[in-house]
C-alpha positions in Angstrom: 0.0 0.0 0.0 1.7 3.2 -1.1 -0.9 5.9 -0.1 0.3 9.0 0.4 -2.1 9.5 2.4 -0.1 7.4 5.1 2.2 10.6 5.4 1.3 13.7 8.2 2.4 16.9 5.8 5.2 19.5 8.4 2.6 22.1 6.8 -0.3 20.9 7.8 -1.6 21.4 11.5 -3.8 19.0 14.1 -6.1 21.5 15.0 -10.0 21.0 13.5 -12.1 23.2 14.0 -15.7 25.2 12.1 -14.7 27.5 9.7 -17.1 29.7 7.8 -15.9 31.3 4.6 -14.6 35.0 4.7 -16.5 37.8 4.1 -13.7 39.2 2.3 -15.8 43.0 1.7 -15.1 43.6 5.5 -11.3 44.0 5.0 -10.2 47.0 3.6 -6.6 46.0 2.8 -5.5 42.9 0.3 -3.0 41.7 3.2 -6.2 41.2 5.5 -8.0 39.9 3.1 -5.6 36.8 2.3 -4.4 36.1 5.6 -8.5 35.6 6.0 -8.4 32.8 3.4 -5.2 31.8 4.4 -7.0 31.0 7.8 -9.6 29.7 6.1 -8.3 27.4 3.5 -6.1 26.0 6.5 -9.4 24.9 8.6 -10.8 23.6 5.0 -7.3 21.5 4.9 -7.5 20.5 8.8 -11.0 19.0 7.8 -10.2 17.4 4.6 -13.1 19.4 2.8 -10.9 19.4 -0.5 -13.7 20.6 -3.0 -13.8 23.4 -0.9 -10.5 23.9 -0.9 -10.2 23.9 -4.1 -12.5 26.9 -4.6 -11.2 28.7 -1.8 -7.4 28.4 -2.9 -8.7 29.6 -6.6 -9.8 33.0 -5.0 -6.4 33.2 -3.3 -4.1 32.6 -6.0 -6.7 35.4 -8.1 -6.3 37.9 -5.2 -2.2 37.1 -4.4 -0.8 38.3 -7.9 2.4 39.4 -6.6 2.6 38.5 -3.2 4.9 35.6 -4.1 5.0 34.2 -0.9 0.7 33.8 -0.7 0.9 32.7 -4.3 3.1 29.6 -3.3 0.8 28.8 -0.4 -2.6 28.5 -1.8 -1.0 26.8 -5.1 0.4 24.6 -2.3 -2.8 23.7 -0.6 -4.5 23.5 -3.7 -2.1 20.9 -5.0 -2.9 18.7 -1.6 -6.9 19.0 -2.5 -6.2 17.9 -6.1 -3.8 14.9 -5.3 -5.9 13.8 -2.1 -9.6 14.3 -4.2 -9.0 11.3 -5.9 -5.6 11.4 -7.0 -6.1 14.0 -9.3 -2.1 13.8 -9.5 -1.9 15.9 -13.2 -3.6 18.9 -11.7 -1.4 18.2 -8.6 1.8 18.5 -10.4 0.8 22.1 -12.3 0.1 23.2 -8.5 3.1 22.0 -6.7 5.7 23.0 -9.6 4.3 27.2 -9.4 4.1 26.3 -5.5 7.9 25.9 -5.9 8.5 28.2 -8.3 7.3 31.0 -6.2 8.7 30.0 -3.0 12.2 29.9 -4.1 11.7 33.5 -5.5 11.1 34.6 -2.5 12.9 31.8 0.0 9.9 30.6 1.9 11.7 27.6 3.2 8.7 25.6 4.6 7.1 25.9 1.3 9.8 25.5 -0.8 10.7 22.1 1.5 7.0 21.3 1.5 6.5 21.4 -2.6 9.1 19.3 -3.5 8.3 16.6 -0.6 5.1 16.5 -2.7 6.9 16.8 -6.1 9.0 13.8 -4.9 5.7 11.4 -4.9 4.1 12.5 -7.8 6.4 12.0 -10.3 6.7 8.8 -8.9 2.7 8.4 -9.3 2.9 10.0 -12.5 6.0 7.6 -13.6 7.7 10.5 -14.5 11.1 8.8 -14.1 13.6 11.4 -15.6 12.3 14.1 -13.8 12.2 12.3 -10.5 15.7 12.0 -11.0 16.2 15.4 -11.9 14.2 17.1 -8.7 16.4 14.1 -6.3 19.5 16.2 -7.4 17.7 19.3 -7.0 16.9 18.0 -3.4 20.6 16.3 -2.3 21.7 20.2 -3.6 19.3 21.9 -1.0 20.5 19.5 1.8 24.4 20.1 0.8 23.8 24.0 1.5 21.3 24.3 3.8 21.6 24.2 7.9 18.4 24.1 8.9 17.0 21.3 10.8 13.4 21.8 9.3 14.5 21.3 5.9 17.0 18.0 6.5 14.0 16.8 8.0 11.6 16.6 5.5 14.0 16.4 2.6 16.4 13.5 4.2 12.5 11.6 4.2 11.8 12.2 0.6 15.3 10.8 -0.7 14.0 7.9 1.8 10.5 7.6 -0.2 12.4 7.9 -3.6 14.7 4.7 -2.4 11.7 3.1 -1.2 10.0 3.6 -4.8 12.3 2.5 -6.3 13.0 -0.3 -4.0 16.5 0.4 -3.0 15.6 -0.1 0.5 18.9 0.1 2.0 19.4 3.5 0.6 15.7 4.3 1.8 16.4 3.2 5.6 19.5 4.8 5.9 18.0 8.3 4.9 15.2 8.1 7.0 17.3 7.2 9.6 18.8 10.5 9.0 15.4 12.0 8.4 14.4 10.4 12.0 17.5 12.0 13.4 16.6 15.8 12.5 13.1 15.7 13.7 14.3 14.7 16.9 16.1 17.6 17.1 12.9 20.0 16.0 10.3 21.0 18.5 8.5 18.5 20.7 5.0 19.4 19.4 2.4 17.1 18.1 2.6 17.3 14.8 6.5 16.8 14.6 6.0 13.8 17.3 3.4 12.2 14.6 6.0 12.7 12.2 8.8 11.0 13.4 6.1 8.2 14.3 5.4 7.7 10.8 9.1 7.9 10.2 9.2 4.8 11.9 6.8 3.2 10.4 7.6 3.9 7.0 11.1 1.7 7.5 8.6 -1.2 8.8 6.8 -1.4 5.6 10.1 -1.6 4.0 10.7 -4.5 6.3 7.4 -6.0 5.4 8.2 -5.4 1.4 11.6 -7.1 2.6 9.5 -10.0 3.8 11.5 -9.5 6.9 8.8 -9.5 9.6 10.5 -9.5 12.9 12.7 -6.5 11.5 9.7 -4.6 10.7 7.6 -5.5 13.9 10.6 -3.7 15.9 10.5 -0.3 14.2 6.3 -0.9 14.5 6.9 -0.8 18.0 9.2 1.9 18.0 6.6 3.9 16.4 4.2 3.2 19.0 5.2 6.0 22.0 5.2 8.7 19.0 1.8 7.6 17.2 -0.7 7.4 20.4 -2.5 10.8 19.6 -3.0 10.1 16.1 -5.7 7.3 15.7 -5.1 7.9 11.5 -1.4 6.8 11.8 -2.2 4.2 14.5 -4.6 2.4 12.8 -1.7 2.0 10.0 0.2 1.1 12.2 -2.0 -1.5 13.5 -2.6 -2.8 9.4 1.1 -3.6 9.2 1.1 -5.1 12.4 -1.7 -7.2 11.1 -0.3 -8.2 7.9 3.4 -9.4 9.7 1.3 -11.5 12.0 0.0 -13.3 9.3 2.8 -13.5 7.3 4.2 -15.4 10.5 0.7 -17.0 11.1 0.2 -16.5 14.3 -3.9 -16.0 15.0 -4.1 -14.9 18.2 -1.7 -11.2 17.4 -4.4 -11.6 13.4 -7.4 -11.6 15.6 -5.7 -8.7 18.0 -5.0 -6.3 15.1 -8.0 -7.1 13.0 -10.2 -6.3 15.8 -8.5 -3.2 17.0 -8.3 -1.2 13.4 -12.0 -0.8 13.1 -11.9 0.8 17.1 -10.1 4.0 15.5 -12.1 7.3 15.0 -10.8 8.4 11.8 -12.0 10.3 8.8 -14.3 8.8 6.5 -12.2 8.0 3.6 -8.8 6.5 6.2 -11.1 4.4 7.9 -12.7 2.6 4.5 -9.2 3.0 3.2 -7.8 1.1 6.8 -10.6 -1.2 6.7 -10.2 -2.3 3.3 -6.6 -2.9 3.6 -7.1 -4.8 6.7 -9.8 -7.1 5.2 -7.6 -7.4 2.0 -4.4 -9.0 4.6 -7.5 -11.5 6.3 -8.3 -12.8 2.9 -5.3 -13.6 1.3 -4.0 -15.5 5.4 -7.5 -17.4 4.6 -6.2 -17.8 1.4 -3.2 -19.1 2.0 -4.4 -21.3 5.0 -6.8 -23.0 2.3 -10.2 -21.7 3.9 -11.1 -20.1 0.9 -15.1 -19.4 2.0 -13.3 -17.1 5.0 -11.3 -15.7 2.3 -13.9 -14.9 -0.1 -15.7 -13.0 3.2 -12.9 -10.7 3.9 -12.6 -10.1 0.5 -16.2 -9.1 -0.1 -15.5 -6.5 2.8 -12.2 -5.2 1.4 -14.0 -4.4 -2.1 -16.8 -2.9 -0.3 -14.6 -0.8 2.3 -12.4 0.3 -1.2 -15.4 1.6 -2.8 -16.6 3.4 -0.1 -13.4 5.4 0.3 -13.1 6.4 -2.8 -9.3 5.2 -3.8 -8.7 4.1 -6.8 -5.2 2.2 -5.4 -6.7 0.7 -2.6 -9.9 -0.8 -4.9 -7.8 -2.3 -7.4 -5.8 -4.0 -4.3 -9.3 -5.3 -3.1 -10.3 -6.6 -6.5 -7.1 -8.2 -7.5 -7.5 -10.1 -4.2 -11.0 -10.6 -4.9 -10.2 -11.6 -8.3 -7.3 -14.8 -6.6 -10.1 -15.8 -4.2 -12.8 -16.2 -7.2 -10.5 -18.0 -8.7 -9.9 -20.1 -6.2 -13.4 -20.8 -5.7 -13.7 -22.2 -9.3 -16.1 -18.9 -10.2 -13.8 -18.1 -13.3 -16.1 -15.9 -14.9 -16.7 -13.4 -12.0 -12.7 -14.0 -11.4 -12.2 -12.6 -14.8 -14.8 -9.6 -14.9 -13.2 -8.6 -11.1 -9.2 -9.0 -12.2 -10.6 -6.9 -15.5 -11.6 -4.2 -13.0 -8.6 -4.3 -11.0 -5.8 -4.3 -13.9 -7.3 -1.1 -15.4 -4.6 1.1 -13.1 -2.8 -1.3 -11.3 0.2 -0.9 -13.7 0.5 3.3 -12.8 0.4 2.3 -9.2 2.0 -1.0 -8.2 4.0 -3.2 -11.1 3.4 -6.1 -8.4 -0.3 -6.5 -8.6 -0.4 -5.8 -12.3 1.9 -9.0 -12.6 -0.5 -11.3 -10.0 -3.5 -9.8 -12.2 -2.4 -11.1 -15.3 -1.5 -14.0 -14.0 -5.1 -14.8 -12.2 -6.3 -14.0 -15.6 -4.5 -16.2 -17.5 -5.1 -19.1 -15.5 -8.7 -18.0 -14.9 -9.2 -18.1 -19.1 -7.2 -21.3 -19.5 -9.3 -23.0 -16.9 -12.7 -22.3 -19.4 -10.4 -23.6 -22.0 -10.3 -20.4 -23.7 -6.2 -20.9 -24.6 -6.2 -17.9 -26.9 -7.0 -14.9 -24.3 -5.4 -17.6 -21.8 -2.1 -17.0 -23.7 -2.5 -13.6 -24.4 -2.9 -12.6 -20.8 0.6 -15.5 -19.7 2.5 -13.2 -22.5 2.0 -10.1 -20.7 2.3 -11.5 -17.1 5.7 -13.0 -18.4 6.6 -9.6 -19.9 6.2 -7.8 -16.7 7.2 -10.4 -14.2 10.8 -10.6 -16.2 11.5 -6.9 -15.7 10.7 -7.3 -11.9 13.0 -10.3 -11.7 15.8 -8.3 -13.9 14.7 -5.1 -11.9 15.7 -7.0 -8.6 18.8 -8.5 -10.4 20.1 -5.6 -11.0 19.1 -4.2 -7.6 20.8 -7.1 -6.4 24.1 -6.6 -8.6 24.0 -2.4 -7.6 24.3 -3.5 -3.7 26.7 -6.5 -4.2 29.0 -3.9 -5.8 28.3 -1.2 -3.2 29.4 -3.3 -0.7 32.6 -4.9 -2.5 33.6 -1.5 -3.0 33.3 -0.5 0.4 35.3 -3.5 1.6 38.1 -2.8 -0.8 38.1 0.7 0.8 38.1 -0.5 4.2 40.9 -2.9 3.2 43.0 -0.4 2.0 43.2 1.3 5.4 43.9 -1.8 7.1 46.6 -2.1 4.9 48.4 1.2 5.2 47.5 0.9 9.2 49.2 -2.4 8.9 52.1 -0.7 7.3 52.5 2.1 10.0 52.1 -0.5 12.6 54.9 -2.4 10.7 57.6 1.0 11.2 56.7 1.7 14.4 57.6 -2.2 15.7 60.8 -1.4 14.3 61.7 1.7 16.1 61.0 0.3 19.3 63.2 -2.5 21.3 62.4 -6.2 19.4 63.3 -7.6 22.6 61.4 -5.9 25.1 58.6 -5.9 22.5 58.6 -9.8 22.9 59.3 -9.7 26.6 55.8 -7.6 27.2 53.9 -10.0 24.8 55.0 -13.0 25.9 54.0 -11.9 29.8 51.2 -10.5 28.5 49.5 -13.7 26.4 50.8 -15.5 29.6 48.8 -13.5 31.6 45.6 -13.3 29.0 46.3 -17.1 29.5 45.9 -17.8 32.9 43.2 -15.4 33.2 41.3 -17.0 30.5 42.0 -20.9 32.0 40.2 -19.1 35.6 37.6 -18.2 33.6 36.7 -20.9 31.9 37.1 -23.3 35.3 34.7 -20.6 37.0 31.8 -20.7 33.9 32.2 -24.9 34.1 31.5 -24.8 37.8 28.7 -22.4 37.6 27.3 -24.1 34.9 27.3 -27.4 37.0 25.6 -25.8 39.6 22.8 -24.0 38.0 21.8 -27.6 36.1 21.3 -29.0 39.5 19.4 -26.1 40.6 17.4 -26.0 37.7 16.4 -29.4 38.1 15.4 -29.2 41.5 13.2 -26.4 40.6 11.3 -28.6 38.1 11.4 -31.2 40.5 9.5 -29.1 43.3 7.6 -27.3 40.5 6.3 -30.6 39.5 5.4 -31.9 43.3 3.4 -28.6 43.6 1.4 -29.1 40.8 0.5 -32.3 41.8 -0.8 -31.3 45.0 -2.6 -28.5 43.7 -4.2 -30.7 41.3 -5.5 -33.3 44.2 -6.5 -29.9 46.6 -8.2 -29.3 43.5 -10.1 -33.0 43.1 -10.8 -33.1 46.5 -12.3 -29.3 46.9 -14.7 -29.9 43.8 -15.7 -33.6 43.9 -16.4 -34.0 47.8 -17.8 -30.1 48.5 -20.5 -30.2 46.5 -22.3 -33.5 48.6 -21.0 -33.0 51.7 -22.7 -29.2 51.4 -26.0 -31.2 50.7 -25.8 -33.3 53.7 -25.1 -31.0 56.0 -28.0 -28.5 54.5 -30.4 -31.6 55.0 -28.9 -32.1 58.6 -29.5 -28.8 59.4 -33.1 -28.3 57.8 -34.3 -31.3 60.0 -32.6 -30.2 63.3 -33.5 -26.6 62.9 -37.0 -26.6 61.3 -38.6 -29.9 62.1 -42.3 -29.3 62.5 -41.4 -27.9 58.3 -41.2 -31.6 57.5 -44.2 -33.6 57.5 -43.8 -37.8 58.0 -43.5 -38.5 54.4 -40.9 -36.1 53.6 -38.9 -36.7 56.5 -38.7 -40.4 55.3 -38.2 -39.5 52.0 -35.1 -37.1 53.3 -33.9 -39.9 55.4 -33.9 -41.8 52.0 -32.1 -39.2 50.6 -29.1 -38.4 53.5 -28.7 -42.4 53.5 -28.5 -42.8 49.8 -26.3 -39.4 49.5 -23.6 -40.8 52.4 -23.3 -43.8 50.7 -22.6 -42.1 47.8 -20.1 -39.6 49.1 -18.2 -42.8 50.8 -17.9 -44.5 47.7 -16.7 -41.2 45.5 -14.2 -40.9 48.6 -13.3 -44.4 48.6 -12.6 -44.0 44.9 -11.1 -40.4 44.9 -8.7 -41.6 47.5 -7.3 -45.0 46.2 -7.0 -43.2 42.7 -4.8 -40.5 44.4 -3.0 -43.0 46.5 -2.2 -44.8 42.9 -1.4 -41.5 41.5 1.1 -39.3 43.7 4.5 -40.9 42.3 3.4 -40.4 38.3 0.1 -38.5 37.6 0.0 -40.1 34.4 -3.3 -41.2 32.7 -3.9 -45.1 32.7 -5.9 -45.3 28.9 -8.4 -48.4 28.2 -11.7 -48.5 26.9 -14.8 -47.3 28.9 -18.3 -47.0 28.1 -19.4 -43.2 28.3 -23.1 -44.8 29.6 -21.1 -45.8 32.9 -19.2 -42.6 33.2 -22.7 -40.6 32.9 -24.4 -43.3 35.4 -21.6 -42.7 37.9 -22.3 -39.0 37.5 -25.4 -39.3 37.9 -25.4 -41.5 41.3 -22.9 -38.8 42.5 -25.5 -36.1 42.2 -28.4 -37.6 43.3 -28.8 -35.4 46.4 -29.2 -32.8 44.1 -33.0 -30.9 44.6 -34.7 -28.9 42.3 -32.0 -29.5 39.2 -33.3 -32.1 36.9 -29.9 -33.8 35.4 -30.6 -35.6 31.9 -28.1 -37.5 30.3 -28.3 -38.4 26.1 -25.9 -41.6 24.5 -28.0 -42.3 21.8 -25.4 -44.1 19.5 -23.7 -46.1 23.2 -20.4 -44.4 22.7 -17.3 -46.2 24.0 -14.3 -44.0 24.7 -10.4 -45.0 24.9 -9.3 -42.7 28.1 -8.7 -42.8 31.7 -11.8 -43.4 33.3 -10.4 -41.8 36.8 -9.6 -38.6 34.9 -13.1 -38.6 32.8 -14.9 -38.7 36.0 -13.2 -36.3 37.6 -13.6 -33.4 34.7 -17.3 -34.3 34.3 -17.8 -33.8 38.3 -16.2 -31.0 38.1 -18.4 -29.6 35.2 -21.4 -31.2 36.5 -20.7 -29.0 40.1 -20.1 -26.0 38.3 -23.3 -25.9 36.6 -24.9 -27.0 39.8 -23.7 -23.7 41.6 -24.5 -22.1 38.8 -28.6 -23.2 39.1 -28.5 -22.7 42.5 -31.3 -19.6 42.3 -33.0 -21.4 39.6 -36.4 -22.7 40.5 -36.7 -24.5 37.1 -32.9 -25.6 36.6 -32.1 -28.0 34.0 -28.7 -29.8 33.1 -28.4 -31.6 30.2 -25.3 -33.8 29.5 -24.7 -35.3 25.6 -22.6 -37.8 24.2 -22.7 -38.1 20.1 -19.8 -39.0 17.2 -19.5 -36.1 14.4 -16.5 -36.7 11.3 -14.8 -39.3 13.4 -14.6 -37.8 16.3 -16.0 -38.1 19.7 -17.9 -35.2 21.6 -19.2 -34.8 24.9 -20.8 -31.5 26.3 -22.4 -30.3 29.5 -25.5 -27.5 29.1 -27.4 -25.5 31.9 -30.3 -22.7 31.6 -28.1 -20.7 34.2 -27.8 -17.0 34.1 -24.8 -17.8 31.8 -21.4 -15.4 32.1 -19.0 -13.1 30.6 -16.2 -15.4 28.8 -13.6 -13.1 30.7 -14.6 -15.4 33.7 -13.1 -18.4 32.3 -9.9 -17.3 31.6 -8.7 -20.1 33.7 -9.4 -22.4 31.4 -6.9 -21.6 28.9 -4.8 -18.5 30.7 -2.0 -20.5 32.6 -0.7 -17.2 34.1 -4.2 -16.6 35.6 -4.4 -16.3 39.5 -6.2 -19.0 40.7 -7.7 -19.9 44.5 -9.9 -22.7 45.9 -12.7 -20.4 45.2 -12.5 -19.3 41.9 -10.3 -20.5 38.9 -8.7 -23.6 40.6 -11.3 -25.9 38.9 -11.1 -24.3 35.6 -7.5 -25.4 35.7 -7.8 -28.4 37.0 -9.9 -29.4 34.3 -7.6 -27.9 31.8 -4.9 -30.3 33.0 -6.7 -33.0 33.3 -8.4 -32.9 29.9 -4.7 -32.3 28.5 -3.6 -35.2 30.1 -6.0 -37.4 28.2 -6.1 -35.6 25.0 -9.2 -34.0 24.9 -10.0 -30.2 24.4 -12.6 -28.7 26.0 -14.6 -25.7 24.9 -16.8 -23.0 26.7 -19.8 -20.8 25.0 -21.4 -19.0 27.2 -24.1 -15.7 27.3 -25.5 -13.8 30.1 -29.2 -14.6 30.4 -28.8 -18.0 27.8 -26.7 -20.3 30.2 -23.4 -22.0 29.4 -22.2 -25.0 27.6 -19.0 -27.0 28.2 -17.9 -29.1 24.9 -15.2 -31.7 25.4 -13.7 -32.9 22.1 -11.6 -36.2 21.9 -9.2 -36.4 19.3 
């Protein structure tokens, strides 16, 4: 993405604010009356009104005549409205060269930097290639004579873009490096801040061109302290961000980026233009990952976001991805009307996606078996993808050369040092040279030989700590995990027996003769149980503290689900369902099974607890070959955040709240299973355990 939009102009200020137009008839003087539109066609700039400022710069440049220094400004600002109203970059030009013109006549240095800074990119746009050249020596002139900080600035960053257009990225780090440098030294305002932000950013996206991800992820971060107040630049920030992480595939950091580009207040046009970009790097990750029905959804948004921002660069990026995924998805025809839309100006704007165009469309055409516009379309891809490659050859062979000649210059001082060193070794004493160095390399010796003894020895001793650290590490997880089993599997009855003990010691004449017998049923049946689950718990735990490793063989899931259900029978006013249609036999530990299910099974308990009509509902069923059990409750359902536990490792945990979460976690590792949470408040929550 080469928008030049991604730039923050030195010229153009942060404050936004309402402007009315002049009443120019209440100034008597012509001074007043253009530092009145001058005011004005700065507010019209701040808000990116640029049909307005169009007009308003038009009465300027009528009224200025020969007050050069006016002239150059509203030309100025009337070359930004032209080149950011879609890219009107030929009208741009005329505006920018008579901004210049008048400037140097009368040594206005902001404009005079601030024209060709502009000049700079639209001769690239314009693929004006000998007078780019021509204003880059114009510009290494001003920087050889000029002192000012202001101007090294801004003209050290345009060389950089030049490089970067051009794709000599060394060359375009190392000047804005420089660039970098001499805003540093400027004011600390805003604007400047932003700038040397973007700065920063700017040699990320060469990293990211580079293919060198990590690289460019450093300067993103760099960027970050100088960015904060600009959500425009940010959200950049963020796209790049984006597009490393899934050059490196790493979903969590896509997920993170995606998310947090479309929280940035922006104007209109950046935020379609951000959020078309954005959706453009989720498509081709899909695409690459081979889930091209996500793919083809990003890309719908990143056509859609394109067109609403008006950018003719951005929509043909969108399409020509839309046009790949299409492809993909076998719909050749649309793939060929969308790549048709997209090459129209991809050639003036990036040589890259002209090249993947033609490509698409030649394999698109050959795919209906239409070889003759197949092959016409593979000649032109072949055409263009040769001058890259020779482009990048000779890109290649510039820097190879670059760098042999800078090692044959840094040889020939070694040699001459070499040489001096030589003369002065003879002047001196050759005997009392080679007394000092031999004392000396005995010395270097013996020092070294210490060393070395001290690193093996402290090397030795930090492998035995470090493995009774994992050893102690490992004992305490272990405990923690039995606290665990014993908290959540024995709590939940014993609380139930002591609320029946209770209710018929406290409130007896409550209870007539039937229920009394019937809750003397229930304590009985309920003790027995809890002995048994304790009996169980226990032996298993006895069997376990050594290795707490799983023991695998094959269990029916009906006895794990009537085990659960025996353990819960004291349960009141929760009616506990259990579905195995299809009898499903699982390969696991059954200890382990039971202990997760309990655990889920007590959770959604508590969770009832208020509930007059609470339901739990536990299913077993096989879906593409694999084995699924989930737990599901008409609770008042929670926030996700409050299951952290169960995949956050680093989350603090107590008996109370989190320690069952991870114990389940554990457990359900252990016997390689993965288990699943959806939950919304007001809709309950459902626990899915998947076996692979």
């Amino acid at each position: 993405m080469n928008k030049a939009g991604f730039l923050i102009l030195f010229f153009i200020t942060i404050s936004v604010f309402g402007q009315q137009e002049p009443n120019l008839t209440k100034y008597k003087t012509t001074i007043q009356k253009l530092d009145a539109l001058l005011t004005y066609t700065q507010s019209l700039l701040d808000k990116e009104e640029y049909s307005k400022l169009i007009i308003a710069s038009q009465k300027g440049i009528a009224l200025s005549k020969n007050h050069y220094k006016y002239l150059s400004t509203f030309y100025l600002r009337q070359g930004i409205a032209y080149e950011f109203s879609n890219n009107q970059y030929k009208k741009a030009l005329v505006n920018y060269e008579n901004s210049w013109k008048y400037a140097h006549k009368v040594r206005h240095i902001e404009n005079q930097t601030s024209s060709l800074m502009r000049l700079n990119y639209i001769y690239y746009s314009l693929n004006e290639t000998q007078k780019g050249k021509e204003l880059i020596e114009t510009i290494k002139k001003v920087l050889d004579t000029t002192k000012s900080n202001y101007v090294q600035a801004v003209l050290y960053g345009s060389l950089g873009e030049y490089y970067l257009n051009t794709s000599e990225y060394e060359n375009f780090i190392l000047y804005q490096l420089k660039a970098i440098n001499y805003k540093k030294r400027l004011d600390k305002s805003e604007p400047n801040t932003e700038n040397i932000g973007v700065s920063y950013c700017q040699i990320a996206s060469a990293y990211v061109k580079m293919k060198q991800f990590d690289k460019a992820i450093e300067y993103l971060n760099e960027s970050k302290p100088y960015i904060k107040t600009s959500p425009y630049v940010s959200a950049f920030s963020c796209n790049y961000l984006l597009q490393c992480y899934a050059a490196k595939k790493q979903p969590d950091s896509i997920k993170k980026y995606y998310n947090l580009i479309y929280t940035f207040p922006t104007a209109k046009d950046s935020l379609f233009l951000n959020l078309s970009f954005a959706n453009q790097s989720m498509s081709k990750y899909h695409a690459d990952e081979g889930q091209i029905y996500k793919a083809y959804y990003y890309a719908k948004k990143a056509v859609l976001f394109g067109q609403k921002s008006t950018d003719e660069e951005i929509l043909m990026e969108a399409n020509t991805i839309m046009g790949r995924v299409l492809y993909e998805k076998g719909d050749y025809k649309n793939a060929i009307k969308t790549l048709k839309e997209a090459s129209k100006n991809a050639l003036n704007y990036d040589k890259e996606f002209f090249v993947i165009i033609n490509q698409k469309l030649s394999q698109s055409y050959a795919a209906l078996g239409l070889w003759k516009d197949a092959f016409y379309y593979k000649e032109i891809y072949s055409r263009y993808n040769d001058e890259m490659m020779q482009e990048s050859a000779k890109q290649s062979i510039a820097n190879a050369e670059a760098r042999y000649q800078n090692k044959t210059k840094q040889q020939k001082i070694k040699n001459l040092s070499a040489e001096n060193t030589i003369k002065n070794i003879q002047i001196n004493d050759a005997r009392k040279q080679r007394f000092y160095l031999i004392s000396g390399l005995v010395l270097v010796f013996i020092i070294g030989l210490l060393l070395f003894r001290q690193n093996q020895n402290r090397k030795k001793t930090n492998q035995k700590l470090q493995l009774l650290n994992q050893e102690l590490d490992e004992a305490n997880k272990i405990k923690a995990r039995f606290f665990g089993i014993l908290n959540h599997d024995l709590r939940s009855p014993i609380s139930n027996l002591i609320h029946f003990l209770h209710l018929q010691k406290e409130n007896p004449e409550l209870i007539d003769e039937e229920t009394a017998l019937r809750m003397q049923t229930k304590i009985i049946s309920g003790a027995e149980n809890l002995l048994s689950s304790m009996e169980d718990i226990l032996l298993w735990s006895k069997g376990q503290m050594e290795n707490f490793k799983p023991h695998l063989k094959n269990i029916p899931v009906e006895v794990i689900f009537e085990d659960t259900e025996k353990h819960f029978s004291a349960i009141e006013n929760i009616e506990i369902s259990f579905e195995n249609s299809e009898n499903i036999i699982l390969n696991t530990d059954e200890n382990y099974l039971k202990t997760i299910i309990r655990n889920l099974t007590g959770n959604a308990v508590k969770a009832l607890d208020k509930n007059k009509n609470g339901k739990i509902i536990w299913k077993a069923w096989k879906e593409n070959n694999k084995t699924f059990l989930s737990i599901t409750d008409n609770g008042p359902g929670e926030n996700l955040e409050k299951f952290k536990a169960l995949y956050n490792d680093s989350e603090v945990i107590g008996i109370k709240s989190g320690l069952g979460l991870h114990l389940i976690r554990d457990l359900g590792t252990a016997i390689n299973c993965k288990i699943e949470v959806s939950s919304k408040p007001g809709f309950g929550t459902t626990f899915t355990i998947l076996f692979q």
